[in-house]
C-alpha positions as CSV (number, residue, x, y, z in Angstrom):
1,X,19.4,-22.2,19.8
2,X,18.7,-18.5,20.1
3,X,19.9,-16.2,18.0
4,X,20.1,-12.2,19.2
5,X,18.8,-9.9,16.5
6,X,18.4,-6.4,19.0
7,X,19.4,-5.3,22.3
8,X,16.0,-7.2,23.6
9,X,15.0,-9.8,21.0
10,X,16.0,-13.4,19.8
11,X,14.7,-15.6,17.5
12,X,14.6,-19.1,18.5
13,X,16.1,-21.6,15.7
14,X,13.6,-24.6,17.3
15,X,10.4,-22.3,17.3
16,X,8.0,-22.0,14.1
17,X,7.6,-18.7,12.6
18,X,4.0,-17.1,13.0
19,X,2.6,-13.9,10.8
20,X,2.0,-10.9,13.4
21,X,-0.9,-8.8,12.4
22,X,-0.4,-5.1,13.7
23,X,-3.4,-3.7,15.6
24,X,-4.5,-0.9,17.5
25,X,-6.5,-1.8,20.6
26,X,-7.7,1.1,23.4
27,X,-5.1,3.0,21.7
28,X,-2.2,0.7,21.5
29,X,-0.6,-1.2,19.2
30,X,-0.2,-5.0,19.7
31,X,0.7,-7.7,17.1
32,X,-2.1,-10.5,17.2
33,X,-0.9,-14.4,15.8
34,X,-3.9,-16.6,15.2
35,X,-3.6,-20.0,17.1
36,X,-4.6,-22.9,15.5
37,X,-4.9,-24.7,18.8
38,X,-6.8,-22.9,20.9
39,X,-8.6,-21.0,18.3
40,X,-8.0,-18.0,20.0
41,X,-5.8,-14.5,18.7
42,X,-2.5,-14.1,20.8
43,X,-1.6,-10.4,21.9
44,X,1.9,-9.3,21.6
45,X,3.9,-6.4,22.0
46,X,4.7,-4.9,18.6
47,X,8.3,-6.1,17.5
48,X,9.8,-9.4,15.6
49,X,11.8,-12.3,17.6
50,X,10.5,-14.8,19.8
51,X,7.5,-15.0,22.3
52,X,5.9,-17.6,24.5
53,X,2.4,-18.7,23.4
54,X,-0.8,-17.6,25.2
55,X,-2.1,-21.1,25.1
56,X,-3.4,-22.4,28.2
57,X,-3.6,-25.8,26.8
58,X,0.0,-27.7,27.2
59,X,-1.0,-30.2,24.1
60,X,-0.4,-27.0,22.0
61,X,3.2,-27.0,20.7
62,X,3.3,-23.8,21.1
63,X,2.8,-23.8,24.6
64,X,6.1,-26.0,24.9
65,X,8.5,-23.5,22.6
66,X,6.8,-20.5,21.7
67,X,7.3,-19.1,18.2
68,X,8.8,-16.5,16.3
69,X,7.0,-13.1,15.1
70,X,6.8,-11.8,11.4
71,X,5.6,-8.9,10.9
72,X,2.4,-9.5,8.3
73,X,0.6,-6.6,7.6
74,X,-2.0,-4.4,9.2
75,X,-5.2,-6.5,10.5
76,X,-8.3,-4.5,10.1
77,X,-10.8,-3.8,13.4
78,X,-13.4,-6.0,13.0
79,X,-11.5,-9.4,12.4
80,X,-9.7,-8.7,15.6
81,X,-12.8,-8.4,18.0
């Protein structure tokens, strides 16, 4: 079940909830979610609610529902490269 929380978001009741680390990249700010599965950081726009996963392998759970954003905190430079 999705649940509307702006004019252009949803949380999805089914997904897990991931912690969003806020980073500037080339000038821009993404949210990055560390995935277990692939080992691999996720890039997201910078907002709460739901995303699809990144993962290109379909045995992540992830890859089937996605998850949820929260924000977490700022993520400093070089554990993002």
């Amino acid at each position: 079940m999705k649940v509307p929380i702006s004019d252009y978001a949803v949380l999805d009741l089914e997904a897990p909830v991931r912690p969003a680390y806020e980073c500037s990249i080339s000038g821009s700010v993404y949210w990055l979610v560390w995935c277990r599965y692939c080992g691999k950081w996720h890039r997201h726009g910078p907002a709460e609610g739901h995303r699809e996963a990144h993962c290109n392998d379909s045995e992540s759970p992830y890859w089937r529902v996605g998850y949820n954003l929260a924000y977490a905190g700022k993520l400093e430079a070089s554990t993002s490269s």
